[in-house]
N, CA, C and O atoms as a GROMACS GRO file, in nm:
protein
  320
    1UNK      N    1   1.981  -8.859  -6.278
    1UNK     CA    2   1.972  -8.736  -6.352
    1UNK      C    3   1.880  -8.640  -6.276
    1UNK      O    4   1.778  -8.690  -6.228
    2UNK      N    5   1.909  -8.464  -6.254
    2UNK     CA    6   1.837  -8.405  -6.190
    2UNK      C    7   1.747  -8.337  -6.262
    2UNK      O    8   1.756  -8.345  -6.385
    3UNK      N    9   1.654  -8.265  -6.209
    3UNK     CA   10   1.535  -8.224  -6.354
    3UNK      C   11   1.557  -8.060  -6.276
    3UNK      O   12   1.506  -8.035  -6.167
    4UNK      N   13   1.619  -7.986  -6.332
    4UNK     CA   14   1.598  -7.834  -6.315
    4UNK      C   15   1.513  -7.752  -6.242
    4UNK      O   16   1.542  -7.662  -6.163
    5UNK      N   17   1.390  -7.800  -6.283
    5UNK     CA   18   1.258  -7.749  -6.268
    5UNK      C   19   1.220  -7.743  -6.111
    5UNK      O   20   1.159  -7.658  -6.046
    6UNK      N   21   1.302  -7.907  -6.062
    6UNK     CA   22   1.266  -7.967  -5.894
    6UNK      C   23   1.353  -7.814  -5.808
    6UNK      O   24   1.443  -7.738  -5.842
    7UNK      N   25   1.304  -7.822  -5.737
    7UNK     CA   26   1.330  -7.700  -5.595
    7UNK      C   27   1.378  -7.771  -5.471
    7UNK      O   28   1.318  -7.870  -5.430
    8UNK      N   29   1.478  -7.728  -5.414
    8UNK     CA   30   1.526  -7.772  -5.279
    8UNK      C   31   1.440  -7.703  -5.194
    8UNK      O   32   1.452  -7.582  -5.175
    9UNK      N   33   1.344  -7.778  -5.135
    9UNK     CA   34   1.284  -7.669  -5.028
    9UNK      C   35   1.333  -7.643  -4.884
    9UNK      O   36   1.260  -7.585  -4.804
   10UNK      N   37   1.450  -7.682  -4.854
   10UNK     CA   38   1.565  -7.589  -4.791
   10UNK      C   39   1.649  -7.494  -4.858
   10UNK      O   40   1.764  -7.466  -4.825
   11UNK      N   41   1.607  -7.464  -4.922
   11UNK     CA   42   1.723  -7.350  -5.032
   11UNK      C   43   1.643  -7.222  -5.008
   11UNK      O   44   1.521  -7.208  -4.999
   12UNK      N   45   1.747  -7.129  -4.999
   12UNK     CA   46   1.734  -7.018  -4.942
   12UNK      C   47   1.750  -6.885  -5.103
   12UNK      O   48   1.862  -6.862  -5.150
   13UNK      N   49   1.643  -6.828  -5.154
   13UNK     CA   50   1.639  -6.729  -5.257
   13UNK      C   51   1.657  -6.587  -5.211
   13UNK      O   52   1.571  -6.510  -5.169
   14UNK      N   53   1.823  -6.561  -5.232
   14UNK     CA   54   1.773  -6.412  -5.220
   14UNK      C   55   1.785  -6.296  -5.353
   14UNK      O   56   1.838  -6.296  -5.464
   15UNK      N   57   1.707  -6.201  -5.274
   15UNK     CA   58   1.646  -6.124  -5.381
   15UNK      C   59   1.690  -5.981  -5.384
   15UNK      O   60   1.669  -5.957  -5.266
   16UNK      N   61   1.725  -5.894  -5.422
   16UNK     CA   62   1.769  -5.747  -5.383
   16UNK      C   63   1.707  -5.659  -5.452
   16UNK      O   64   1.700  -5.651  -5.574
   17UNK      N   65   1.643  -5.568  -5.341
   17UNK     CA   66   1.566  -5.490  -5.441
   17UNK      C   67   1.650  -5.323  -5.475
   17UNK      O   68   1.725  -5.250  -5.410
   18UNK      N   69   1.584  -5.318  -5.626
   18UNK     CA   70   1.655  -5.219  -5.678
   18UNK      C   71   1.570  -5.116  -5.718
   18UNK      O   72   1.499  -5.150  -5.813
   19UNK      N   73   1.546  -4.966  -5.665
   19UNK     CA   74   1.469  -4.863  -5.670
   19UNK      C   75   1.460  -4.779  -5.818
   19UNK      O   76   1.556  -4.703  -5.826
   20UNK      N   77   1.408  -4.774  -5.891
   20UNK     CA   78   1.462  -4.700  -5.991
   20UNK      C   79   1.358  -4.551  -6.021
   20UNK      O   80   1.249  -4.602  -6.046
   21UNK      N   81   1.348  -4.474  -6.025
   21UNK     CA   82   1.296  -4.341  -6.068
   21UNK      C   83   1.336  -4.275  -5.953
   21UNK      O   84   1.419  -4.313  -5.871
   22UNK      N   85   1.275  -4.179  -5.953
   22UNK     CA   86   1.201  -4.033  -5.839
   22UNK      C   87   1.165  -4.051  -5.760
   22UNK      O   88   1.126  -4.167  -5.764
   23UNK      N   89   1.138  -3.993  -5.637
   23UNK     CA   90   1.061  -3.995  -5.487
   23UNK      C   91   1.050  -3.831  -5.456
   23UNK      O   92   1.157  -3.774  -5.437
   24UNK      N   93   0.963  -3.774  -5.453
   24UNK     CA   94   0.917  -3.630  -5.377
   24UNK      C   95   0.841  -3.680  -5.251
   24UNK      O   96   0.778  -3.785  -5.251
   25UNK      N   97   0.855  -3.577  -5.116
   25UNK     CA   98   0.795  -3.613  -5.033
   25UNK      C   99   0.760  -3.434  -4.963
   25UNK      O  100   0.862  -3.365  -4.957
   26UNK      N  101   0.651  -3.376  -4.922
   26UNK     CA  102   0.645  -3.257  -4.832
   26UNK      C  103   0.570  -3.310  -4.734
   26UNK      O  104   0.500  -3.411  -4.730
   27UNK      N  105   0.602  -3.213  -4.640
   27UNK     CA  106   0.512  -3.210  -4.499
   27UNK      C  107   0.506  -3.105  -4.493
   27UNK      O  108   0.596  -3.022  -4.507
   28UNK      N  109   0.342  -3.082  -4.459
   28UNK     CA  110   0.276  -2.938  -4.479
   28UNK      C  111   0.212  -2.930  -4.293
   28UNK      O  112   0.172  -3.019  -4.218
   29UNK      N  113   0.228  -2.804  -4.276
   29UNK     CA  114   0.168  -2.791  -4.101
   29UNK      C  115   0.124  -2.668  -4.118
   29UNK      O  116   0.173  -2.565  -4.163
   30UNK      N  117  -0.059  -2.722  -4.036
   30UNK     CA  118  -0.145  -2.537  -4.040
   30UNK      C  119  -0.152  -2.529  -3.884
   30UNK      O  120  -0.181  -2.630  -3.821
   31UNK      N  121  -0.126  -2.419  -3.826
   31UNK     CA  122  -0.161  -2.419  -3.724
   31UNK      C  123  -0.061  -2.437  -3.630
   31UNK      O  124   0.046  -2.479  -3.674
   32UNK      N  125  -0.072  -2.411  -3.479
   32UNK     CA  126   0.056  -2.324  -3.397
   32UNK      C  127  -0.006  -2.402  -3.267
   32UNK      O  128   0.069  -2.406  -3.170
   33UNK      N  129  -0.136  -2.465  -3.253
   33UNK     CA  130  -0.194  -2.519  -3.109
   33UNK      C  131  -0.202  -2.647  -3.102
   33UNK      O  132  -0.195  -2.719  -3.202
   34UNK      N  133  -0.213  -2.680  -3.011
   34UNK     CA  134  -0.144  -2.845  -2.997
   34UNK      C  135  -0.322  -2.838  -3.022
   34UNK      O  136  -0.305  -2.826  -3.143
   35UNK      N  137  -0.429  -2.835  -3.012
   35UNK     CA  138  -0.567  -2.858  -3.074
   35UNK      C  139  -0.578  -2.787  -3.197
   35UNK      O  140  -0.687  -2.812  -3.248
   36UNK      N  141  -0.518  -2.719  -3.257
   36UNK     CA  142  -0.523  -2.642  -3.372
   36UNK      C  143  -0.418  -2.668  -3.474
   36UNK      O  144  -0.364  -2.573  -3.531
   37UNK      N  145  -0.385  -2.797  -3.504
   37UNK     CA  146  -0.261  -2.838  -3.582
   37UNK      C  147  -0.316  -2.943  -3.709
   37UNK      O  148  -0.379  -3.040  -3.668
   38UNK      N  149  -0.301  -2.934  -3.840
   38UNK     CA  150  -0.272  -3.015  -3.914
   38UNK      C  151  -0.153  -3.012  -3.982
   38UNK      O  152  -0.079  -2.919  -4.014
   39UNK      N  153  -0.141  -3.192  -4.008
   39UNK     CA  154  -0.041  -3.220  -4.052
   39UNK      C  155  -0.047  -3.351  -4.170
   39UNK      O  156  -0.065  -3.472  -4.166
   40UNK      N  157  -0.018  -3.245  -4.278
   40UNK     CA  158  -0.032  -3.347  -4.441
   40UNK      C  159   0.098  -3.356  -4.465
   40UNK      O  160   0.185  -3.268  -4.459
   41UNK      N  161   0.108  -3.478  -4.494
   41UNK     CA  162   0.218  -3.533  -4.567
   41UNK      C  163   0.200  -3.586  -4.742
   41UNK      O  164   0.134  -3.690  -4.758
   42UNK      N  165   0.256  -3.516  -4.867
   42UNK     CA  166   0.229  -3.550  -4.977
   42UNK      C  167   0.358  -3.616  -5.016
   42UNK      O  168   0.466  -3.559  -4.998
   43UNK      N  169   0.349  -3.725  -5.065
   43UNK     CA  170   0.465  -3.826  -5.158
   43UNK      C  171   0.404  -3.795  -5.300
   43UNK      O  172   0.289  -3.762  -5.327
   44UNK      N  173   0.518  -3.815  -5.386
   44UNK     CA  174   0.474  -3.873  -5.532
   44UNK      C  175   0.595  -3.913  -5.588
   44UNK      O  176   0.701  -3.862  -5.553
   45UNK      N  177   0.587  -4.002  -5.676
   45UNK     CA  178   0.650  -4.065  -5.709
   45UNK      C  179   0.686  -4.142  -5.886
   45UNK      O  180   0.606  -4.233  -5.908
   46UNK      N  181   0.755  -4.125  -5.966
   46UNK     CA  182   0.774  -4.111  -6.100
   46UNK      C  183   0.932  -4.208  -6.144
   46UNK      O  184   1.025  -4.255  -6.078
   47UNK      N  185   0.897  -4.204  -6.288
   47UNK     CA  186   1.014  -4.276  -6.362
   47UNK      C  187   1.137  -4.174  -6.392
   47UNK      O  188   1.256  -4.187  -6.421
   48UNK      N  189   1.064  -4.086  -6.375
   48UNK     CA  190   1.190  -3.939  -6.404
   48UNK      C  191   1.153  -3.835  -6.305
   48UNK      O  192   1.040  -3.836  -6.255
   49UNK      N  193   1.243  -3.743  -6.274
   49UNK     CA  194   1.199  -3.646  -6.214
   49UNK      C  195   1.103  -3.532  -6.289
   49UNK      O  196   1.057  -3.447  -6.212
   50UNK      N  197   1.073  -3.522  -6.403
   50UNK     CA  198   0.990  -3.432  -6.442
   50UNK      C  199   0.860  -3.512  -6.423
   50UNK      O  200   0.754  -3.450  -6.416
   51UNK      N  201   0.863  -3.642  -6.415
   51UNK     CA  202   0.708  -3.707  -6.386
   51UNK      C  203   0.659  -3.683  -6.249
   51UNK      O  204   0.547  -3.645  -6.216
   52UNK      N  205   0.769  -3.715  -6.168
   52UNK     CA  206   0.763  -3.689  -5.985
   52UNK      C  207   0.692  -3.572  -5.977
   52UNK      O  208   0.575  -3.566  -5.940
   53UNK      N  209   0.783  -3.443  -6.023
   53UNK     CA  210   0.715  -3.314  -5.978
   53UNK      C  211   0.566  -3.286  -6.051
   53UNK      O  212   0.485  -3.205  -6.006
   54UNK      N  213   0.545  -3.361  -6.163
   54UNK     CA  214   0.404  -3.371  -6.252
   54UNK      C  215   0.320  -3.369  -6.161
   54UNK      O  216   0.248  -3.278  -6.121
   55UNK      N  217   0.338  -3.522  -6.115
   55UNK     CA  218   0.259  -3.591  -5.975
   55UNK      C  219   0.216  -3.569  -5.857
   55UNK      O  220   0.121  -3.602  -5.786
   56UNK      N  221   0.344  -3.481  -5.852
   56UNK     CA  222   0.346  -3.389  -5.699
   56UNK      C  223   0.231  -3.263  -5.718
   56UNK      O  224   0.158  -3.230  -5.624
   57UNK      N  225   0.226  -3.212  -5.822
   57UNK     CA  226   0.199  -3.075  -5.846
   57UNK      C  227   0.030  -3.105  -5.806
   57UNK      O  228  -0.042  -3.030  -5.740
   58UNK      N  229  -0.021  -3.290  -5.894
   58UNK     CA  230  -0.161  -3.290  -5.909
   58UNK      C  231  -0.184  -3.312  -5.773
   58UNK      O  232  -0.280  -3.255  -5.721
   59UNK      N  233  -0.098  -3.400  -5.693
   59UNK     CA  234  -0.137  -3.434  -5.565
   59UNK      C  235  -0.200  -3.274  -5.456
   59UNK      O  236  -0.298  -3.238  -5.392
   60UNK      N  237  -0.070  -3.229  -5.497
   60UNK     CA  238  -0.081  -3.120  -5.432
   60UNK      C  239  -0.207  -2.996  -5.463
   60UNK      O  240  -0.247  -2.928  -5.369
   61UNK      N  241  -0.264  -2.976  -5.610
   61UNK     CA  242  -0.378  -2.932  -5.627
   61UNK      C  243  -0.507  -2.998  -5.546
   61UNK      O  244  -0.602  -2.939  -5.494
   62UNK      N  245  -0.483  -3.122  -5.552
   62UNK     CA  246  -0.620  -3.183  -5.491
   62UNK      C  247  -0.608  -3.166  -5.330
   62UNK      O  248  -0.715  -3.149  -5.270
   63UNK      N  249  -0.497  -3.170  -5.260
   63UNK     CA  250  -0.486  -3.080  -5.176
   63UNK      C  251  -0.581  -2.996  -5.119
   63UNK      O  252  -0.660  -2.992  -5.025
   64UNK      N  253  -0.529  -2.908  -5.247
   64UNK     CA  254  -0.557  -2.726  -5.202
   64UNK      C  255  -0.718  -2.707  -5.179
   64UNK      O  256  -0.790  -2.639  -5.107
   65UNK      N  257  -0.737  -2.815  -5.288
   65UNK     CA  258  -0.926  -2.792  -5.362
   65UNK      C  259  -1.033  -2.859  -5.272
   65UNK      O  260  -1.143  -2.817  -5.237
   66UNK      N  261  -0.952  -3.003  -5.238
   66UNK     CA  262  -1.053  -3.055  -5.115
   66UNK      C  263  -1.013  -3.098  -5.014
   66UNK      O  264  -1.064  -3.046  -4.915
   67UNK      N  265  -0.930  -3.183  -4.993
   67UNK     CA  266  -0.871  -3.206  -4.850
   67UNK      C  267  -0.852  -3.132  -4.756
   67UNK      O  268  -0.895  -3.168  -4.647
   68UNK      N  269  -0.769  -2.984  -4.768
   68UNK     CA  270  -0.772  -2.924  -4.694
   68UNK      C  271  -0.868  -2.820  -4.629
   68UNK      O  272  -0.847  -2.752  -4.528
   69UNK      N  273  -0.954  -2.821  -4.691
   69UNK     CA  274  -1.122  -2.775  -4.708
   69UNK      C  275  -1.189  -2.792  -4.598
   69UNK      O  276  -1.257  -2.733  -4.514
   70UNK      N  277  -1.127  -2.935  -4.638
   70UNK     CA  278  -1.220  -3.054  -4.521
   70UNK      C  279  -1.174  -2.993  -4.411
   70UNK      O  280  -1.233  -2.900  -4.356
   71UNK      N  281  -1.050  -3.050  -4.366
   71UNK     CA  282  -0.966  -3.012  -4.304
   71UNK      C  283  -0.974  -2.887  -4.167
   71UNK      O  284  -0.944  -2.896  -4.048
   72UNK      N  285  -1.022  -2.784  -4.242
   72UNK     CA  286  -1.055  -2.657  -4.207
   72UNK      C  287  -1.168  -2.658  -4.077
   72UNK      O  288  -1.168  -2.615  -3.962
   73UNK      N  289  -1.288  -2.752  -4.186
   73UNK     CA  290  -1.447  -2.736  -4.130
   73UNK      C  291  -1.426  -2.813  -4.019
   73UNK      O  292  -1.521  -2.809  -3.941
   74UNK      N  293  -1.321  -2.892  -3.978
   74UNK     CA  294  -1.335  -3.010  -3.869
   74UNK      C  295  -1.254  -2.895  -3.780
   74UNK      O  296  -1.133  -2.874  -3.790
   75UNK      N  297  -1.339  -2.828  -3.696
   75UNK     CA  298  -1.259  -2.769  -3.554
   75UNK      C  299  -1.277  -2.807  -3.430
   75UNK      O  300  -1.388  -2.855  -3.407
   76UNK      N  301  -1.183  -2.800  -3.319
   76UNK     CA  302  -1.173  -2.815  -3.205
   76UNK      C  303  -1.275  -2.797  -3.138
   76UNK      O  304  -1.294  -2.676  -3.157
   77UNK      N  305  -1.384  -2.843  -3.049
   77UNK     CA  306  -1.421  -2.772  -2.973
   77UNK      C  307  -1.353  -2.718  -2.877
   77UNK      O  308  -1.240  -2.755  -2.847
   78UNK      N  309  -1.438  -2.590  -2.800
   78UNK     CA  310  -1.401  -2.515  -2.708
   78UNK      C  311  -1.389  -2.550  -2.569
   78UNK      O  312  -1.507  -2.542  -2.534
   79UNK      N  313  -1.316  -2.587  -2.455
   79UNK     CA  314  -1.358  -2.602  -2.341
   79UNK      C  315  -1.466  -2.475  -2.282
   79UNK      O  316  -1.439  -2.361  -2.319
   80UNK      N  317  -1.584  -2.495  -2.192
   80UNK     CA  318  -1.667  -2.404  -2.148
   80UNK      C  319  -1.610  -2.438  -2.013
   80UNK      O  320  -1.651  -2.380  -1.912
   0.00000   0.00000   0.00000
């Protein structure tokens, strides 16, 4: 008699994965000089699309308010 529970540990489980909601993604670029370039990339991601763009919107405020702030103050130096 076999007991259910026991596992062939040559047995092979497969699994498929299945995506379900929203995905937003931007890429944002400041700057025109190969030393003078940033480049943000924001994802967000939700069960519906009105949650995605929710998500996106906060990502994207925090953005505006500090990251790119930062961002700014970090410059190139100059060759002399």
């Amino acid at each position: 008699m076999s007991n259910e529970t026991d596992e062939d540990p040559d047995s092979v489980e497969k699994v498929e994965r299945t995506d379900v909601g929203c995905s937003m993604e931007a890429r944002l670029k400041r700057g025109t000089g190969t030393r003078d370039e940033d480049t943000v990339t924001i994802k967000a991601k939700g069960e519906t699309a009105e949650e995605t763009i929710a998500e996106f919107y906060t990502l994207l405020e925090e953005h505006e308010q500090d990251i790119s702030g930062r961002l700014r103050d970090i410059q190139p130096e100059r060759d002399e």
